[in-house]
C-alpha positions as CSV (number, residue, x, y, z in Angstrom):
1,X,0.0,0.0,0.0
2,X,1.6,3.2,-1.2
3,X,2.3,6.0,1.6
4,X,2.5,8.7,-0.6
5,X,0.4,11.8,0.1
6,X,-2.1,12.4,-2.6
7,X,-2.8,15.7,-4.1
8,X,-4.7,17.1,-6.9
9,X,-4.1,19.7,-8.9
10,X,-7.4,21.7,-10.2
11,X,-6.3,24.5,-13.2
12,X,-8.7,26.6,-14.4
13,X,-7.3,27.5,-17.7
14,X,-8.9,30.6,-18.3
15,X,-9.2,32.1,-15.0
16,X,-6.7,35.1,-13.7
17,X,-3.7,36.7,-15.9
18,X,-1.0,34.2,-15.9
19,X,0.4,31.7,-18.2
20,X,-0.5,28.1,-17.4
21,X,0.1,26.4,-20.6
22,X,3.3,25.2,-19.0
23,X,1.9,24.4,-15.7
24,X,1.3,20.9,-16.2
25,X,4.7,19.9,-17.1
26,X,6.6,22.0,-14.3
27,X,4.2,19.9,-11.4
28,X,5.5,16.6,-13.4
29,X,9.3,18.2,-13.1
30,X,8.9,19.7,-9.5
31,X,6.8,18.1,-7.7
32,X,8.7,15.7,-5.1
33,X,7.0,12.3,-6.6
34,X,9.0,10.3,-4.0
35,X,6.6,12.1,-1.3
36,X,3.7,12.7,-3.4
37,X,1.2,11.2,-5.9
38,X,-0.8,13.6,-8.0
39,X,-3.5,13.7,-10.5
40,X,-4.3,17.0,-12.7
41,X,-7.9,18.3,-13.5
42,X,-9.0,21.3,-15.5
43,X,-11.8,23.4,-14.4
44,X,-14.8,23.0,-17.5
45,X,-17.7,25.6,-16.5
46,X,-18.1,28.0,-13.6
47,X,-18.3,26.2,-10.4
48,X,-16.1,22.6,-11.3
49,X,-13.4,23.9,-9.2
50,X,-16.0,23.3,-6.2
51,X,-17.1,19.9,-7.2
52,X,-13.4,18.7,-8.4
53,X,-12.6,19.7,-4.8
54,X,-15.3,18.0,-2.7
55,X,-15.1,14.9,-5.3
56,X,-11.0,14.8,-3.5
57,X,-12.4,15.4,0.2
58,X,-14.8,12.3,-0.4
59,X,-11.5,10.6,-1.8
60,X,-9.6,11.3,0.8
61,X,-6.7,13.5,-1.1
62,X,-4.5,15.1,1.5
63,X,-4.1,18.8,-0.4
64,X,-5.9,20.3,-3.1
65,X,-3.8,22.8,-5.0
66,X,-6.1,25.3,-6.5
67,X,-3.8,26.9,-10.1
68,X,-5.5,30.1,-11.1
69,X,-6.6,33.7,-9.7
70,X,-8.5,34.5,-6.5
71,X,-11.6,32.9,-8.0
72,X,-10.7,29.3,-8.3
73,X,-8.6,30.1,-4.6
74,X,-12.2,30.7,-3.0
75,X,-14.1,27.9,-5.4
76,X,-11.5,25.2,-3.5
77,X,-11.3,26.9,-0.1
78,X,-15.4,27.1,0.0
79,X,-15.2,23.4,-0.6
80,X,-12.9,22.1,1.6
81,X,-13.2,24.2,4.8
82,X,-13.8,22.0,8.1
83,X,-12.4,19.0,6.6
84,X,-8.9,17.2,6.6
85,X,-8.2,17.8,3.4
86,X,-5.5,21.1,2.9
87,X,-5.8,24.0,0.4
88,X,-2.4,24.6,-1.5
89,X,-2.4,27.7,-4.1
90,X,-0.4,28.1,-7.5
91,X,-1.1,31.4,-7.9
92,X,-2.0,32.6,-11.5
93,X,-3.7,35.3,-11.2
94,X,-4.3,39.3,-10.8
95,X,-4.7,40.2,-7.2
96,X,-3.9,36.8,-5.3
97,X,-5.2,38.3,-2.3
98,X,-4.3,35.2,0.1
99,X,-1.6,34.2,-1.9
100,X,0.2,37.1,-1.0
101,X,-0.9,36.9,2.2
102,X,0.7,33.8,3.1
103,X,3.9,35.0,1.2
104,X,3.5,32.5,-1.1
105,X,6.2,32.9,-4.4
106,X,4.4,34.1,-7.8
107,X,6.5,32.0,-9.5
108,X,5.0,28.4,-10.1
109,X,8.6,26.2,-9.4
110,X,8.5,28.1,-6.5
111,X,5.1,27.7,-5.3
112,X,5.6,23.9,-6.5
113,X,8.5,23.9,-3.7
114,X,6.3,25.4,-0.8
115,X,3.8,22.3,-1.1
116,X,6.7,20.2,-1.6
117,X,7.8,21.4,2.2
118,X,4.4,20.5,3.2
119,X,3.9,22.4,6.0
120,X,0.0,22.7,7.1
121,X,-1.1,24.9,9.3
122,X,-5.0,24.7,10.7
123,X,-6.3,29.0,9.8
124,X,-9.0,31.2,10.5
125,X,-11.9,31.1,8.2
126,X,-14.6,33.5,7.6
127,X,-18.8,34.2,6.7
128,X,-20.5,36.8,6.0
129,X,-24.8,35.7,6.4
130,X,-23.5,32.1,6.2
131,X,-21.1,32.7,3.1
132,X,-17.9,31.7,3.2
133,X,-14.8,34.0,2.8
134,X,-10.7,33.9,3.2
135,X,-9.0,37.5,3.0
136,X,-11.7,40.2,3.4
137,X,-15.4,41.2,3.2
138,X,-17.4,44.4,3.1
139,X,-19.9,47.0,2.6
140,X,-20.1,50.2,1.3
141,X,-17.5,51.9,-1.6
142,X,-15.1,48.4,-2.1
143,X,-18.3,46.3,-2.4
144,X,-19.6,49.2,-5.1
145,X,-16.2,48.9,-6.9
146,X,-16.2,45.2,-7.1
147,X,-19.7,45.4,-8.5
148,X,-18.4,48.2,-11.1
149,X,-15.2,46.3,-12.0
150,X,-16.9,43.1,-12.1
151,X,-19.6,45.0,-14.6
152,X,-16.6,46.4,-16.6
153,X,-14.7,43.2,-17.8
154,X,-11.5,44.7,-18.0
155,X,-8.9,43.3,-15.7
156,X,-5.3,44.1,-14.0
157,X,-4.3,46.6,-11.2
158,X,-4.4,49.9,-12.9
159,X,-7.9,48.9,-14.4
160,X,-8.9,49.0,-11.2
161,X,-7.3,51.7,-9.7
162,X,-8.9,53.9,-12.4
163,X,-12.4,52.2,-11.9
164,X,-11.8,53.2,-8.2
165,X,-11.0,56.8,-8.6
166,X,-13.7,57.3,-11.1
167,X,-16.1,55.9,-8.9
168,X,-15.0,57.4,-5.8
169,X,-16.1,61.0,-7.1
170,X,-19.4,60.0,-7.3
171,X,-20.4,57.3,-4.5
172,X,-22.2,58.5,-1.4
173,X,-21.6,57.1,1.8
174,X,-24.2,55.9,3.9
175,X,-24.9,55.6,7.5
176,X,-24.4,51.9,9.5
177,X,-25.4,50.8,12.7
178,X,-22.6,48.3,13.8
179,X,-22.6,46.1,17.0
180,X,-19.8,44.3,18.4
181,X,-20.7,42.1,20.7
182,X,-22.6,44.5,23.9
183,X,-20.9,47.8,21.7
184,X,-23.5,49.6,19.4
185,X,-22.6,52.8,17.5
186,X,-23.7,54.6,14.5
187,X,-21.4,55.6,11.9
188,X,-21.3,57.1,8.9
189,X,-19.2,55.7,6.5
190,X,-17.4,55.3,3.2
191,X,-16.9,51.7,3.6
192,X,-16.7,49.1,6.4
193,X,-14.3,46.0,5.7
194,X,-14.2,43.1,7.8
195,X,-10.4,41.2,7.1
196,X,-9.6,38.2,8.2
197,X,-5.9,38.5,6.0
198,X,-3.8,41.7,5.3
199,X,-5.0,42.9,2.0
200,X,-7.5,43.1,-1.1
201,X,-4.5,41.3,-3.4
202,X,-1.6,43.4,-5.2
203,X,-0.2,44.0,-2.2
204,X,-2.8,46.6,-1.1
205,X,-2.9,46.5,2.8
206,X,-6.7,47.2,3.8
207,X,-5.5,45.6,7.4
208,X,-1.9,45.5,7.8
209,X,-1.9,43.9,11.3
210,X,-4.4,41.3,10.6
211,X,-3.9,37.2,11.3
212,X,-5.2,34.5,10.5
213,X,-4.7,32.6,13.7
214,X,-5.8,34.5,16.4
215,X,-9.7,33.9,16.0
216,X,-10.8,37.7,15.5
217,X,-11.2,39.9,12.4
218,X,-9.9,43.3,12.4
219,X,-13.1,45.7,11.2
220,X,-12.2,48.5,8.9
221,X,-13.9,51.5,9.5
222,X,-13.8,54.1,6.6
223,X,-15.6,57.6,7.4
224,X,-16.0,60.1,4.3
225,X,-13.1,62.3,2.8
226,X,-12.3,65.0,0.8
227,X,-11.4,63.9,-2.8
228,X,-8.4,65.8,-3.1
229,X,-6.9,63.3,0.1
230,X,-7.8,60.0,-2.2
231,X,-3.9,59.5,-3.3
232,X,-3.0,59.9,0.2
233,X,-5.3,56.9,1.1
234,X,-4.3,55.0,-1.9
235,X,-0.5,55.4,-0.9
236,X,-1.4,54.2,2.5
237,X,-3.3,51.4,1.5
238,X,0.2,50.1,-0.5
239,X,2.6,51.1,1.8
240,X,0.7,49.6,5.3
241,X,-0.1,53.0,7.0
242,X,-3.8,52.8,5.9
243,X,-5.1,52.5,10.0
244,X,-2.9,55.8,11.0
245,X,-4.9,57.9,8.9
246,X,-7.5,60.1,11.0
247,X,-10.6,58.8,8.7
248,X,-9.7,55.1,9.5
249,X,-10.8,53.0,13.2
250,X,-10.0,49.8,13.6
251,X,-11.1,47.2,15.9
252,X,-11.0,43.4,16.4
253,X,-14.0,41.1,16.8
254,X,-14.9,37.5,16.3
255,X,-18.6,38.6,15.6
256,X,-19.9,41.0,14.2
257,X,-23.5,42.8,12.8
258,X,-24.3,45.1,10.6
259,X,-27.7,47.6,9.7
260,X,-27.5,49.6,7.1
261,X,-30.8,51.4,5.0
262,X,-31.4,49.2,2.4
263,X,-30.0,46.0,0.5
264,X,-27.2,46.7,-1.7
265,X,-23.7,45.4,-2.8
266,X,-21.8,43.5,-0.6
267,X,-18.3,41.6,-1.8
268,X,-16.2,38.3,-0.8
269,X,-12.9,38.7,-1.3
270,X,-13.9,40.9,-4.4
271,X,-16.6,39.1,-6.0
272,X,-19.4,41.3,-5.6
273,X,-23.3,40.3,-4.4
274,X,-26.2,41.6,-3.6
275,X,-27.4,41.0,0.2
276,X,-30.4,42.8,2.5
277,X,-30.2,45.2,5.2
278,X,-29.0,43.2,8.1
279,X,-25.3,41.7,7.7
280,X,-23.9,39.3,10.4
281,X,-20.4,38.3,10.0
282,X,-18.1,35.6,12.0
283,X,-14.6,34.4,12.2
284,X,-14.0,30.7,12.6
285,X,-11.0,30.1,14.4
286,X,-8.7,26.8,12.9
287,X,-11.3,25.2,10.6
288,X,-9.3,25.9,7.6
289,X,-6.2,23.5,6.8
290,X,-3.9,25.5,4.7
291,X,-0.2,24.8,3.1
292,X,1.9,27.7,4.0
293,X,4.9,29.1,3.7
294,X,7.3,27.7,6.6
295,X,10.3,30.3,6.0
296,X,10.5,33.9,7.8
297,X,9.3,36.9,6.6
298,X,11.7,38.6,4.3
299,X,12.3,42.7,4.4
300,X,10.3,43.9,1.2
301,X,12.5,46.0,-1.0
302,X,11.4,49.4,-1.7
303,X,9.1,49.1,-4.6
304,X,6.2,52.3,-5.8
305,X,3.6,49.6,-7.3
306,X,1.7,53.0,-8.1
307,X,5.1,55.1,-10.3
308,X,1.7,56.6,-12.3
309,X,-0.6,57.0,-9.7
310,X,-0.3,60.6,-10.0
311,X,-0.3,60.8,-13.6
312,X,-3.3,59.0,-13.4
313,X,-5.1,61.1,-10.2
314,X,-4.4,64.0,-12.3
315,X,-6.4,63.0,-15.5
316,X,-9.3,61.3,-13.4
317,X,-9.8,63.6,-10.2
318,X,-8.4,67.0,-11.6
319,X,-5.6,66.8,-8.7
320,X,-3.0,69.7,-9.6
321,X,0.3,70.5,-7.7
């Protein structure tokens, strides 16, 4: 009887912005086969990634490697939270949101050699009204722009960062009641994001200081600015100072609820959805067996992911100097 840990491989072969034409034979070349026995499955309609995945839970496959963007990440994770079976990422994708979050390599060998360490550790989960998510949820302006971008088709991170900006000038914030536990208040707000990882994906920090082992989310509270302070919160939001600006509060909570006037956009990890007035969201503390990265965090270099933000400010929002 063979030893070997099984895995499976799901590529979605259209999802995300990378190339994965190659995939299949790199996983042949560097996957450590003396460890590991693997099978390969593509992804044929919206939704397989799901099924492929719970087909390998009922099989009894030790990891499930989901290859694509943040779309096929959450189609496996949704699938095989709670259950012995491990979620290992490839990422292939634009944002790669938890990817990143883990620090795991954007190249594929490299990736390939993070499950080949196979080091598992049991992580934080979250829902929002009984729907599952892994980095961040929310209402308000982010849910709007996820809506917007999902509307627009056109991917990649200054696609979005102009869809954002445009957008911004014209959405109005609205007023929440939010309770945390015995703690009611009343806010008004630009958006409200709940984060159970560090960032939205390309490296964009909506909650710098947030873990995914220590059973609470950190909440995100945006109130209203001035449009001519948007590139300061952009720059924040890439650089990890987003919760020092005075517009930003943050708190932690494993539970939390939400009122706000009507239904309206809300998004999961991006993907944007329509939900009522009343939003309850929960952390799940260790129900979510992940492969991570075993090796220290490294010092990031210096790096300006946004060289044309202000180019681009200045045509959108009129900014001058």
């Amino acid at each position: 009887m063979s030893t070997k840990k099984k895995i499976l491989f799901i590529i979605n072969p259209i999802s995300g912005t990378g190339n994965k034409e190659n995939v299949e034979t790199v996983i042949a070349n560097r996957l450590d086969t003396t460890n590991y026995e693997f099978t390969i499955r593509k992804t044929e309609y919206a939704g397989h990634a799901s099924v492929l995945a719970r087909e390998a839970v009922d099989m009894s496959f030790d990891t499930v490697v989901a290859v694509g963007g943040d779309g096929t990440v959450n189609e496996v994770a949704r699938a095989i939270v709670e259950t012995p079976t491990a979620l290992g990422i490839i990422p292939c994708g634009s944002g790669n949101g938890l990817a990143r979050h883990l620090r795991i390599p954007m190249h594929t060998e490299k990736a390939i050699d993070i499950i080949n360490q196979g080091v598992i550790h049991d992580l934080d989960y979250g829902k929002i009204n009984g729907r599952s998510f892994f980095c961040t949820c929310g209402v308000g302006f982010d849910a709007f722009v996820s809506l917007k971008f999902a509307e627009g088709g056109k991917r990649g991170f200054l696609s979005y960062v102009e869809k954002t900006l445009r957008e911004g000038i014209r959405y109005k914030p609205e007023t929440y009641t939010i309770s945390y536990g015995d703690h009611t208040e009343e806010q008004k707000a630009f958006l409200i994001a709940c984060a159970n990882a560090s960032q939205y994906g390309n490296n964009a920090y909506i909650a710098p200081g947030a873990s995914m082992k220590d059973g609470l989310m950190d909440v995100i509270v945006m109130e209203p600015f001035y449009t001519i302070e948007a590139p300061q919160v952009i720059m924040q939001l890439f650089n990890k100072s987003l919760p020092s600006n005075n517009h930003v509060k943050v708190r932690q909570a494993s539970k939390i609820s939400i009122l706000r006037p009507s239904e309206g956009a809300v998004h999961l990890d991006g993907d944007p959805m329509t939900m009522g007035r009343e939003i309850q969201v929960e952390i799940l503390r260790g129900k979510f067996r992940v492969v991570v990265n075993p090796s220290p965090a490294r010092p990031e270099g210096k790096k300006n992911p946004l060289r044309t933000f202000a180019d681009l400010c200045t045509e959108i929002i009129g900014i001058r100097n």
